[in-house]
Backbone bond lengths (Angstrom), bond angles and torsions (degrees), N, CA, C in turn:
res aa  C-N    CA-C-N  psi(-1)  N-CA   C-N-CA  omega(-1)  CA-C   N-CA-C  phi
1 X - - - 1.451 - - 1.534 108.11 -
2 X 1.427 116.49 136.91 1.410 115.82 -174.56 1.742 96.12 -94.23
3 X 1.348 108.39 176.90 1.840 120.22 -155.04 1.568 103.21 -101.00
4 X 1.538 91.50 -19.74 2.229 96.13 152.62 1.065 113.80 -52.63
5 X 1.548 103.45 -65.35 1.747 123.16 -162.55 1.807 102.83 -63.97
6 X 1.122 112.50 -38.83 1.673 120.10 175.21 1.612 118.50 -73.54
7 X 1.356 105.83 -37.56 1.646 95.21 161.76 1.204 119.77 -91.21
8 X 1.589 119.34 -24.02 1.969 105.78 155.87 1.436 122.84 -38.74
9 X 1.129 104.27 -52.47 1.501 113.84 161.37 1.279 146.72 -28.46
10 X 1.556 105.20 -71.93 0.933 124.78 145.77 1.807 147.30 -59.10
11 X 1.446 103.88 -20.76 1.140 95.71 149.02 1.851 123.70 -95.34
12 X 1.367 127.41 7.90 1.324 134.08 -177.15 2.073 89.04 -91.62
13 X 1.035 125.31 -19.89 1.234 127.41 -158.54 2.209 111.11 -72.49
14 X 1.181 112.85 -43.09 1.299 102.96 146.39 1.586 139.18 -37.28
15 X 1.352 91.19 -70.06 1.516 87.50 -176.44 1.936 104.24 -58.95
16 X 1.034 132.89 -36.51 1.214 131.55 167.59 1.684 112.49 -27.65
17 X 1.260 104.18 -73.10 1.436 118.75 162.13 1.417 121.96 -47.62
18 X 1.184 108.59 -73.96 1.715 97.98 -167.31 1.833 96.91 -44.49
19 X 1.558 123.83 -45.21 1.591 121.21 -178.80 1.799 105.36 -44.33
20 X 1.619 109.67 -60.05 1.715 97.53 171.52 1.255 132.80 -29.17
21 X 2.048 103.96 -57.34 0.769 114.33 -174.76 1.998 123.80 -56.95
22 X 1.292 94.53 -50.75 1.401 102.29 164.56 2.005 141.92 -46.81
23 X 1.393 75.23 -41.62 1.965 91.82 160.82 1.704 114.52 -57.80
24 X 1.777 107.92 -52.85 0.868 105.85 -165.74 1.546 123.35 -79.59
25 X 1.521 115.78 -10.82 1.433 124.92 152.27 1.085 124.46 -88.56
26 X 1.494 116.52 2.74 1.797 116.97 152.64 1.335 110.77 -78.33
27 X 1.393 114.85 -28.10 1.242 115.06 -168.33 1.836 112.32 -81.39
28 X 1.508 108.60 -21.62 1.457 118.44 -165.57 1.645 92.62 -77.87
29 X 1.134 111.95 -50.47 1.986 116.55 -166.11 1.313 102.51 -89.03
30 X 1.880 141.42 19.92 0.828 149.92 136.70 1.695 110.61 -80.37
31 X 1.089 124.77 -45.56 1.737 125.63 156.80 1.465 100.44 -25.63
32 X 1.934 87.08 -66.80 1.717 102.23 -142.38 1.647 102.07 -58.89
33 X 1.384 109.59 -26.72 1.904 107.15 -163.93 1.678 93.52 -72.14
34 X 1.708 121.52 -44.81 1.285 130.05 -176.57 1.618 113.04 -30.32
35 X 1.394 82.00 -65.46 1.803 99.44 -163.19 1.769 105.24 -66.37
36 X 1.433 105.86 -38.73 1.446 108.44 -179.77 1.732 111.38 -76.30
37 X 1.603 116.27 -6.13 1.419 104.92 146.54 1.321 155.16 -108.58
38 X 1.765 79.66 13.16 1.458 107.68 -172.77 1.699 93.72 -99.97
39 X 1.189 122.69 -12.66 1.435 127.87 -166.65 2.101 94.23 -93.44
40 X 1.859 110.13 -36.00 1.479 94.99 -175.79 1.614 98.54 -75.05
41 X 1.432 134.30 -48.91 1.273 128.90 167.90 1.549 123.77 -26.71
42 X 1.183 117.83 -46.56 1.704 130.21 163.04 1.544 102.83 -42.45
43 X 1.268 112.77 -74.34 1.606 124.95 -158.94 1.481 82.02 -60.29
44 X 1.628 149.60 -54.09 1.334 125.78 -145.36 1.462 105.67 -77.83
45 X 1.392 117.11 -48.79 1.451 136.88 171.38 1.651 99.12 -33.45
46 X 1.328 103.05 -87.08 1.617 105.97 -170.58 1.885 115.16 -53.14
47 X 1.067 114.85 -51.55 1.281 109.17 -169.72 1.667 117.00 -95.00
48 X 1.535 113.49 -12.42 1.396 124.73 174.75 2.053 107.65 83.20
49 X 1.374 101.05 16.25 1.533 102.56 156.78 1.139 126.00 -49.54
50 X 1.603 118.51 164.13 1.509 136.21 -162.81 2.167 72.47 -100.94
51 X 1.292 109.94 154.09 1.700 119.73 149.62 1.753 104.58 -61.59
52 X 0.995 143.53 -19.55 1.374 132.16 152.44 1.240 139.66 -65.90
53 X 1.065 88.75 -39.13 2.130 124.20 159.42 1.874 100.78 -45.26
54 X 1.088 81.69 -81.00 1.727 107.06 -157.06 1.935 110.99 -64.79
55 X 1.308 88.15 -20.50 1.699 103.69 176.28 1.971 110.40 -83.85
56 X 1.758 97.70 -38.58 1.682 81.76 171.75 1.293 117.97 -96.54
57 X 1.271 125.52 -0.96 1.260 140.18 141.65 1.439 112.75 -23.55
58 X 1.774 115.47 -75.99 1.313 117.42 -163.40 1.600 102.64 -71.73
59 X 1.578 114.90 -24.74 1.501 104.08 176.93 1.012 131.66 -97.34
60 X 1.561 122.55 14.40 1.330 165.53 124.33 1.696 102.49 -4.00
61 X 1.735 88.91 -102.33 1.247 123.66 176.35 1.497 119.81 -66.13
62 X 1.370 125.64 -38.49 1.225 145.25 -165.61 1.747 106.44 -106.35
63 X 1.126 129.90 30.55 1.696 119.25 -174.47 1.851 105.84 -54.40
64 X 1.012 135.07 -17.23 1.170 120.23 174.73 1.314 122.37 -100.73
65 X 1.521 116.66 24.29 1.566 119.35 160.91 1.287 110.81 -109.75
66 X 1.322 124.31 14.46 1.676 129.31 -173.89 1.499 74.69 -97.89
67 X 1.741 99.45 119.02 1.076 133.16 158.82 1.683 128.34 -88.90
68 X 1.179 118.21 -12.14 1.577 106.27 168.78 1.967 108.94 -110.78
């Protein structure tokens, strides 16, 4: 490999990354929205809450899973 072809490279190699990086924290607060609506469905099921109910509920108790 010539030291063109290796620093083309190498400078294309960030943006590569920061893009990984970015997928993979789309992918974490796509979990996080999942579970946090599978968690207001829980509260309505079990306790017979409104989704308004059961949503300030989790941000109630839970303020650090409010994701927006």
């Amino acid at each position: 490999m010539k030291n063109d072809e290796i620093e083309s490279k190498w400078k294309k190699l960030p943006d590569k990354v920061r893009r990984w990086w970015k997928k993979r924290g789309e992918d974490q607060r796509t979990i996080a929205n999942e579970k946090r609506e599978k968690s207001i469905g829980i509260l309505q099921k079990r306790y017979g809450y409104t989704k308004e109910k059961a949503t300030a509920e989790l941000d109630e108790y839970y303020p650090k899973a409010k994701l927006c």
